[in-house]
C-alpha positions, -999 to 999 in steps of 0.1 A, spaced: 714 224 176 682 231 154 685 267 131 657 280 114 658 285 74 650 321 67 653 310 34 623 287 33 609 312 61 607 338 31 588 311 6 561 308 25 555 347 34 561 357 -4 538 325 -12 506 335 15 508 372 16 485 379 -16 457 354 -6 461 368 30 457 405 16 429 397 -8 406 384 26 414 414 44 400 435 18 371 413 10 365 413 47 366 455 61 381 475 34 342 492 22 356 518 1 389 499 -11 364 473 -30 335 503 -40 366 524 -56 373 506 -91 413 500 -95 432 508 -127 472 504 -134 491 532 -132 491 560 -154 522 568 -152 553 555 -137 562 584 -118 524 588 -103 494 598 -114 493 628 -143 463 639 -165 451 673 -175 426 696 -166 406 723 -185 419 757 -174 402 785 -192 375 780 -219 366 797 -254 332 823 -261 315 822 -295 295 854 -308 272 863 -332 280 884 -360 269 906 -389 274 900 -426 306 918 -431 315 925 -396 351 916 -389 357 883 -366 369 882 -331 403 876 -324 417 835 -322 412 816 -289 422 784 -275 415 769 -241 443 763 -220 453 730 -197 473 725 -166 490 690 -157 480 679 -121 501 650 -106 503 628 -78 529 604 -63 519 575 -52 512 568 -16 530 541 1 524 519 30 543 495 55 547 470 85 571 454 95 569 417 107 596 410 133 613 382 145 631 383 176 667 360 182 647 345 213 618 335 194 633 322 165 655 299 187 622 290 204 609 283 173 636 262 160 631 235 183 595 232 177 602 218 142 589 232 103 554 229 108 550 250 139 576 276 121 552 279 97 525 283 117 541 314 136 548 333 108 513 327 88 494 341 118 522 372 121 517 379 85 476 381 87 480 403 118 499 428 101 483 427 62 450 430 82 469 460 98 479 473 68 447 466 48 430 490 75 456 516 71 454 520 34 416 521 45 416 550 64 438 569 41 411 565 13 384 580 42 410 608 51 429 641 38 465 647 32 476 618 51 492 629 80 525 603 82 542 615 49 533 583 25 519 609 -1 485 596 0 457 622 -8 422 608 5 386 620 -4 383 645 26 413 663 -3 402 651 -38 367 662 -30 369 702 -21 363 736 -30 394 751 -14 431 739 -13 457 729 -35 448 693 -52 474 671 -76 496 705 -79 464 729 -86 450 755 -65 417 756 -70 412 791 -56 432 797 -91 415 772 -116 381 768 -99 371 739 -124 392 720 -107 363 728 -73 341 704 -64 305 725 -50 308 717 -13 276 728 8 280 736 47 250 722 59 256 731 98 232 708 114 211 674 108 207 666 70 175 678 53 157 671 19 170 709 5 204 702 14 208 669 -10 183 691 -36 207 721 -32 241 698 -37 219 678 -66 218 712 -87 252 728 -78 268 700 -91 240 687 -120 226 717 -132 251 743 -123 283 722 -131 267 704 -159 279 676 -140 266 641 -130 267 615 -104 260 575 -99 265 567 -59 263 588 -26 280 575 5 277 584 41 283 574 74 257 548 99 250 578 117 235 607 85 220 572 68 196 566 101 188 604 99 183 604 59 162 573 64 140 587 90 141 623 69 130 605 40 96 582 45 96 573 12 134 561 15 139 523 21 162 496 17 152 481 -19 141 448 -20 168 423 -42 147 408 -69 159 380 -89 144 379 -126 124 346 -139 112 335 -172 87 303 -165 84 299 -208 56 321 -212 61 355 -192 89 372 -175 84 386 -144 106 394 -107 105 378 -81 116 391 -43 149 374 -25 151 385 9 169 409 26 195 375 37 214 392 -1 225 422 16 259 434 29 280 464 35 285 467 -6 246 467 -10 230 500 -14 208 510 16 185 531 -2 181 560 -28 180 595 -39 167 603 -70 172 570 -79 207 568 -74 220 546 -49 233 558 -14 257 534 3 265 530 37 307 533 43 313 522 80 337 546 96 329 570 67 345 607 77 321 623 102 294 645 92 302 640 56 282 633 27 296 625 -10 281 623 -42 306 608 -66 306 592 -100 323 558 -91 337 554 -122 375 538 -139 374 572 -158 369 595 -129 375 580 -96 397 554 -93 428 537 -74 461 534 -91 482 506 -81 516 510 -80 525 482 -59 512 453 -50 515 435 -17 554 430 -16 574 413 12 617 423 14 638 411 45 657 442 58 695 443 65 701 432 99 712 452 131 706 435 157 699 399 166 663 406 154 650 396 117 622 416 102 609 416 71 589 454 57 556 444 42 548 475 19 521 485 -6 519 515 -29 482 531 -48 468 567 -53 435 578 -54 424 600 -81 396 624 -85 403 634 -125 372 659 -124 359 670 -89 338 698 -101 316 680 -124 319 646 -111 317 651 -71 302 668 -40 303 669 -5 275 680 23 299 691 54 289 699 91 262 672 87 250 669 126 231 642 139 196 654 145 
């Protein structure tokens, strides 16, 4: 009687599973591609410090006496990493069924169960990027967390150590032109801060571009020297996608993040040094200990986001309505 090889079954899910996970992300994961990706730093999770009380200088008199010695002081936030699973089963009638079909069809099977669930998993680790605190446990922390004014973030409660605030505006109703101006100086005037991209929803894009008349999609030009001038020349829209930015705000470019958080707007500097994903495991298939007549194998995957400076680095616009 024909038996399978879980051995050689193994091979191929170890050997597929990467390529499988690098088209699922190139193919529906917006803001796991827009978010720059960095190695760990640290083993344990992410660590780095922020600024918790600044120094004053003073002007003084000839003679007068100097003020006493200060010093800023820091605090340590930290994350753990966030981890993520599926598990690709096998049942005992199946993989008898499967054994008389030969290698090839074997194989088959299990390439179009592992696709299924890295797509599956792909979209998970998706949505925890667009969420909160996520709700199952993994220890993920999403933007709806790392960008706020309220709430304890990587250990810190920012009611305590408001630099550690991002300036979040309530907008309560359709966007509008003093909104983005009114989020534009909390967080670049007020909080000496700075930003390169704003994302939003399909929904507060159609009302920002109807808001904004002089708002359109820009044009991709492609740049040519014929040996006596340089000058641009127009593409087409046909260059476009999801990772192209829609349009702009004071020249920065707003991008469009299907399934984006409802109602939501962010300005964030997209940047390895301030926003980023740390990777703390890549795609990795282990078969688990049988107890049944079933084999399964957990597909699992392991990253943190981190927001190293929310309140000069990041805002939100909240209650944004359609109009």
């Amino acid at each position: 009687m024909a038996t399978m090889n879980l051995d050689s079954v193994r091979d191929v899910l170890v050997r597929f599973a990467p390529n499988y996970f690098a088209d699922a992300t190139n193919k529906d994961a917006y803001l796991y591609n827009r978010i720059t990706h960095a190695d760990p730093s640290d083993a344990v999770g992410p660590r780095w410090f922020v600024k918790d009380s600044g120094v004053t200088a003073r002007g003084f008199a000839e003679g007068a006496t100097f003020g006493n010695p200060q010093k800023f002081t820091q605090k340590e936030a930290r994350l753990d990493p966030g981890y993520f699973e599926t598990t690709l089963e096998l049942t005992g009638r199946t993989r008898d069924a499967l054994a008389k079909q030969g290698d090839q069809r074997i194989e088959n099977w299990f390439l179009e169960q592992l696709r299924e669930h890295i797509n599956a998993l792909v979209a998970r680790v998706e949505a925890a990027i667009k969420g909160g605190i996520d709700a199952e446990g993994s220890g993920f922390v999403g933007l709806l967390e790392a960008i706020a004014d309220s709430n304890t973030y990587a250990g810190i409660d920012r009611s305590v150590v408001g630099r550690f605030a991002a300036p979040v505006i309530n907008v309560a109703g359709p966007i509008t032109m003093d909104a983005m101006e009114t989020l534009d100086a909390a967080l670049r005037i007020n909080n000496r801060g700075m930003y390169n991209e704003i994302w939003m929803g399909s929904d507060v894009l159609r009302d920002y571009l109807d808001l904004a008349s002089e708002a359109r999609r820009p044009e991709p030009r492609l740049v040519v020297n014929n040996g006596a001038r340089t000058y641009e020349q127009v593409t087409g829209i046909g260059d476009a996608n999801v990772l192209t930015p829609a349009t702009k705000y004071r020249g920065v470019d707003i991008y469009e993040i299907p399934g984006y958080a409802a109602q939501r707007v962010d300005f964030v500097q997209n940047t390895v040094e301030n926003l980023r994903l740390e990777i703390y495991r890549d795609i990795e298939i282990g078969e688990r200990k049988r107890v049944n007549d079933d084999d399964t194998w957990a597909i699992t995957y392991a990253a943190q986001l981190v927001n190293r400076n929310p309140y000069k680095k990041s805002g939100a616009l909240t209650g944004v309505t359609s109009a």
